[in-house]
Biotite code that builds the C-alpha atoms (Angstrom):
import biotite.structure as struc

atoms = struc.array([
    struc.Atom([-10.155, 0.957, -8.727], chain_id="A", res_id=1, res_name="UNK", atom_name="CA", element="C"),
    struc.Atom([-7.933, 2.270, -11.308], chain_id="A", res_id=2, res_name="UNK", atom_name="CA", element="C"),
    struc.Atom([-5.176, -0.259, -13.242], chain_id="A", res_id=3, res_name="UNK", atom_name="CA", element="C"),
    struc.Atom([-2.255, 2.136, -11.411], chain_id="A", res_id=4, res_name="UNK", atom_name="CA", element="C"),
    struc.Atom([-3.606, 1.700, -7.768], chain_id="A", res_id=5, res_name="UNK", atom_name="CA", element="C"),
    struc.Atom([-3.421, -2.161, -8.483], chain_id="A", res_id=6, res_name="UNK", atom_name="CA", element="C"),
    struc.Atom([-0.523, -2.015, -9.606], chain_id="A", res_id=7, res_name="UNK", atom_name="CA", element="C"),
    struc.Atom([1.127, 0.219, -7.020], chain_id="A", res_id=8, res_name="UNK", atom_name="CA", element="C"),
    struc.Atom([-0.299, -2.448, -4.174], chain_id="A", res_id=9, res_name="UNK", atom_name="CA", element="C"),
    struc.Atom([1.334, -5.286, -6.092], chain_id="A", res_id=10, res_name="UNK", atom_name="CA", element="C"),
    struc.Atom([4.323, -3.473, -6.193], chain_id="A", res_id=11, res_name="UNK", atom_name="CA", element="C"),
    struc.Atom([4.610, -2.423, -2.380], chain_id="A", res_id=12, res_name="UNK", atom_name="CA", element="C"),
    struc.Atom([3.266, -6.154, -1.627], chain_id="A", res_id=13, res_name="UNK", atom_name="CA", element="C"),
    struc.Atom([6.450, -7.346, -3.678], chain_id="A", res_id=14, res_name="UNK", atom_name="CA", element="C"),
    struc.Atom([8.714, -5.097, -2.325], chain_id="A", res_id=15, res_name="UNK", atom_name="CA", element="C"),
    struc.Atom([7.727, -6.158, 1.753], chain_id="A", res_id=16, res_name="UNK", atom_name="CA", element="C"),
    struc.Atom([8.031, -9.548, 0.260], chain_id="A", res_id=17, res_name="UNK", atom_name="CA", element="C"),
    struc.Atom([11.990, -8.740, -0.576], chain_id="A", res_id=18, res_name="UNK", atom_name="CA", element="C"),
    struc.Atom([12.680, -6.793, 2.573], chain_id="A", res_id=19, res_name="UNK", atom_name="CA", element="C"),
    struc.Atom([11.320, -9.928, 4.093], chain_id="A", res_id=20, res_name="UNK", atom_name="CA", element="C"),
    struc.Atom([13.334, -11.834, 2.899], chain_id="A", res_id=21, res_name="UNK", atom_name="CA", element="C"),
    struc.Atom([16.250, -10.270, 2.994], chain_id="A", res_id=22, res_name="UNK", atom_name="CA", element="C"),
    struc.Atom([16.118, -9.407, 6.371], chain_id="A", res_id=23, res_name="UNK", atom_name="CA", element="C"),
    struc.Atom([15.590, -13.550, 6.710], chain_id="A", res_id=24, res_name="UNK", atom_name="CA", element="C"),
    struc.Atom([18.573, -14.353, 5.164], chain_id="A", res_id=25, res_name="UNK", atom_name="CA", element="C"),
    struc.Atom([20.964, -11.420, 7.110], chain_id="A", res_id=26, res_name="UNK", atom_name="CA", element="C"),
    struc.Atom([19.190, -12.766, 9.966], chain_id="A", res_id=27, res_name="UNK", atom_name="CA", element="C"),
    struc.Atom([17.870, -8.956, 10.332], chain_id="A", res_id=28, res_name="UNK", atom_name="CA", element="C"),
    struc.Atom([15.004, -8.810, 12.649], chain_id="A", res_id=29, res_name="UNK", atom_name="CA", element="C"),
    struc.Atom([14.099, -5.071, 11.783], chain_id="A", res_id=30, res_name="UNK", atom_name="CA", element="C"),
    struc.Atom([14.142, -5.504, 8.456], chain_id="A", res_id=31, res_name="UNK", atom_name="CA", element="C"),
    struc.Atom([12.287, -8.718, 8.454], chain_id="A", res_id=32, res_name="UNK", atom_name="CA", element="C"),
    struc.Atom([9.257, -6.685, 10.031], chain_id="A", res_id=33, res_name="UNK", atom_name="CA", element="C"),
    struc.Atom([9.837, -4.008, 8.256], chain_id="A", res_id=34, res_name="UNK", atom_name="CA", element="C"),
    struc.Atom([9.113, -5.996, 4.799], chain_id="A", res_id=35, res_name="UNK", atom_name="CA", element="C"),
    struc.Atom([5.955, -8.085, 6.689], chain_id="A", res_id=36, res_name="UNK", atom_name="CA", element="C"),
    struc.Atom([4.578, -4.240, 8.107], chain_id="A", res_id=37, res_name="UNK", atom_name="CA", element="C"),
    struc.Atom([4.953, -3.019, 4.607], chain_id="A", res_id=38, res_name="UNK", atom_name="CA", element="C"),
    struc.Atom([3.144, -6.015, 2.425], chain_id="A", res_id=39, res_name="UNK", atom_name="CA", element="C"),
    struc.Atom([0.242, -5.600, 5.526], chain_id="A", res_id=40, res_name="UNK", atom_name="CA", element="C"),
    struc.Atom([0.091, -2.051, 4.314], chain_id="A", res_id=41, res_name="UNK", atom_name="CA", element="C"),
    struc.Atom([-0.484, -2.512, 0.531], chain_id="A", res_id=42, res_name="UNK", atom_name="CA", element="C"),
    struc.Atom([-3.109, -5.570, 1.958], chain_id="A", res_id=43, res_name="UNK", atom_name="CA", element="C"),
    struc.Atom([-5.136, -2.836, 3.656], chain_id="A", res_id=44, res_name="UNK", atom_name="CA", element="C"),
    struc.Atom([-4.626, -0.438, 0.950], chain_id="A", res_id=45, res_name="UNK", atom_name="CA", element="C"),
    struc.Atom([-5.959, -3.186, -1.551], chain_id="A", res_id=46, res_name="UNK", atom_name="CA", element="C"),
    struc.Atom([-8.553, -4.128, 0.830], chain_id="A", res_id=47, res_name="UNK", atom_name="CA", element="C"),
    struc.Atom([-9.668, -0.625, 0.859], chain_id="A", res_id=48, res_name="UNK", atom_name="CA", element="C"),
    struc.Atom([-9.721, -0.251, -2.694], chain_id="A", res_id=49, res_name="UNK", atom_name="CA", element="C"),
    struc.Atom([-12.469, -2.706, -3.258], chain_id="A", res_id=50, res_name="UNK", atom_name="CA", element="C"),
    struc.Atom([-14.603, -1.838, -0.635], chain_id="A", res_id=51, res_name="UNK", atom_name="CA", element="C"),
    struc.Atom([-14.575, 0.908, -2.892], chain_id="A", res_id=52, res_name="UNK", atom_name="CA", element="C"),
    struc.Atom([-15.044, -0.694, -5.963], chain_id="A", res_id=53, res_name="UNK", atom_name="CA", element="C"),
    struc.Atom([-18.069, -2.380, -4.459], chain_id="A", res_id=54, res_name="UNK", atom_name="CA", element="C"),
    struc.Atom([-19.807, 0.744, -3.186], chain_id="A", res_id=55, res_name="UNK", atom_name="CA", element="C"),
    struc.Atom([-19.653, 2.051, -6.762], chain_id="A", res_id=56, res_name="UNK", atom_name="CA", element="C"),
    struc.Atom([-20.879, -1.486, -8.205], chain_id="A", res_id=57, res_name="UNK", atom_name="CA", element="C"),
])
C-alpha cells in the first residue's frame, strides 16, 4: 500500500470523525451518521488495503 492511500484513509477517517462530531454538538442526527458511515468507509478501505499488502508479502 502506497504512502498516499494511507494517507487518504487517515484523512477520510478524520474527516467522519469531525462530521461526527459536529453533528453531536448541533444535535444533528444525519450528520452524526453521516461522519460515523464515512470513518466505517475509510476502515474498510484501510482494511482492504492490507489484505493487499499481505497477498503481495
Amino acid at each position: 500500500m502506497g504512502i498516499a492511500d494511507k494517507a487518504d484513509n487517515a484523512a477520510d477517517k478524520a474527516a467522519g470523525k469531525a462530521k461526527e462530531a459536529a453533528g453531536k454538538a448541533t444535535d444533528d442526527e444525519r450528520l452524526e451518521a453521516e461522519g460515523r458511515s464515512e470513518q466505517g468507509t475509510a476502515s474498510l478501505k484501510q482494511a482492504g488495503e492490507n489484505v493487499k499488502d499481505a497477498v503481495k508479502g
